[in-house]
C-alpha positions as CSV (number, residue, x, y, z in Angstrom):
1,X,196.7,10.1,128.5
2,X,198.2,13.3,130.0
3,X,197.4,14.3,133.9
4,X,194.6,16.1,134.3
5,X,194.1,19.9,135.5
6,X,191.1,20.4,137.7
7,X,189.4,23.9,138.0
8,X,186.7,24.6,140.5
9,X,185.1,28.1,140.9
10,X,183.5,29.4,144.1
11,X,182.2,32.2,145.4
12,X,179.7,33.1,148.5
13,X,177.4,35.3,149.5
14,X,175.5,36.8,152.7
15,X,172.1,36.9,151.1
16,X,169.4,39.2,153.2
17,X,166.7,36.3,153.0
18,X,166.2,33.7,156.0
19,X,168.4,30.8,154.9
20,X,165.8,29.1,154.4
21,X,164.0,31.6,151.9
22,X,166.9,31.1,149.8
23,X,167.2,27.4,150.0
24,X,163.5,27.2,148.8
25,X,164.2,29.6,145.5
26,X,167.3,28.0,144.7
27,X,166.2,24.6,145.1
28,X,163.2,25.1,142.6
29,X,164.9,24.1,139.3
30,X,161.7,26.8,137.8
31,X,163.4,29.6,139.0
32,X,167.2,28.9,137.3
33,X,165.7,30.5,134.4
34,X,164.6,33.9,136.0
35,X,168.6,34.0,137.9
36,X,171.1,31.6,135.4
37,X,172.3,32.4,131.5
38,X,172.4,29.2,130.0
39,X,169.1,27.8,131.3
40,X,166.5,29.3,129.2
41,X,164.1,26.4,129.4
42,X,163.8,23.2,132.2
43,X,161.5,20.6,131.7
44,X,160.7,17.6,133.6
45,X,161.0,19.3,136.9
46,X,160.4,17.4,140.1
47,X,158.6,18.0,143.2
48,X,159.9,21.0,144.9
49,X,161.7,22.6,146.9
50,X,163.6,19.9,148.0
51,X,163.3,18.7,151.2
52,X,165.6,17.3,153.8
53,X,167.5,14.5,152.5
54,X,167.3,15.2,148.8
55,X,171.0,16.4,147.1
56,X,171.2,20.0,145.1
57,X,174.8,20.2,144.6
58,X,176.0,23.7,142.7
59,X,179.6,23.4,142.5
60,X,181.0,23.0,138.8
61,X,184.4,21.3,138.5
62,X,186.1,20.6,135.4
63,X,188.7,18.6,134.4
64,X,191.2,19.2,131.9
65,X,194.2,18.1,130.4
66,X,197.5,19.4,131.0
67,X,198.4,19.2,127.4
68,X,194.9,20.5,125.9
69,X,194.2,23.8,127.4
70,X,191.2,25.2,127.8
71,X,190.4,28.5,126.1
72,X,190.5,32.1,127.4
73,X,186.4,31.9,126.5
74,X,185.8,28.7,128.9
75,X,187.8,30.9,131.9
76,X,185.4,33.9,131.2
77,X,182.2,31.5,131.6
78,X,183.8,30.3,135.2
79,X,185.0,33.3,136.6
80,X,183.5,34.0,140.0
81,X,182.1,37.4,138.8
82,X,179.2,34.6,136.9
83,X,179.0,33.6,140.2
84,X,178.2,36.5,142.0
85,X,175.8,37.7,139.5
86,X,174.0,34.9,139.6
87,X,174.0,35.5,143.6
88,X,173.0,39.5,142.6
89,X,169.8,38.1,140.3
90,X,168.8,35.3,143.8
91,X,169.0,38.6,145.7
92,X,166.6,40.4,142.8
93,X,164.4,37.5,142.3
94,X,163.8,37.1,146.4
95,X,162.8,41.2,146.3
């Protein structure tokens, strides 16, 4: 096995929404599909928003290795631009 690469995209926001206005729509696994490509349909949804003491974690790390790179078309999907258009489409979404 050859040593692993990790790659972890971030990116932040000042939205214009009460903190918790945004928590609640971005928390609510319905509304992915209205602000994030790749999530055209979620079933099984739980009880939401969450509330204090449940987890909603939205950091994607990948890990890769060094001698299998990953391709030009994988670094386009995690560039922080994604990111901040999915931030533009909360901003939308929230009116």
């Amino acid at each position: 096995m050859g040593n692993l690469d990790i790659v972890t995209t971030s990116s932040d926001t000042a939205f214009s929404r009460s903190a918790e206005t945004v928590y609640d729509f971005v928390t609510t696994p319905a509304n992915w599909t209205k602000t994030y490509p790749g999530s055209a349909h979620i079933s099984d949804l739980p009880d939401v928003p969450l509330k204090v003491g449940d987890t909603f974690t939205r950091t994607m790390t990948i890990e890769a290795y060094k001698d299998d790179p990953l391709s030009d078309a994988f670094f386009r999907i995690v560039n922080p631009a994604n990111i901040d258009a999915y931030h533009a489409a909360v901003e939308r979404e929230l009116g």
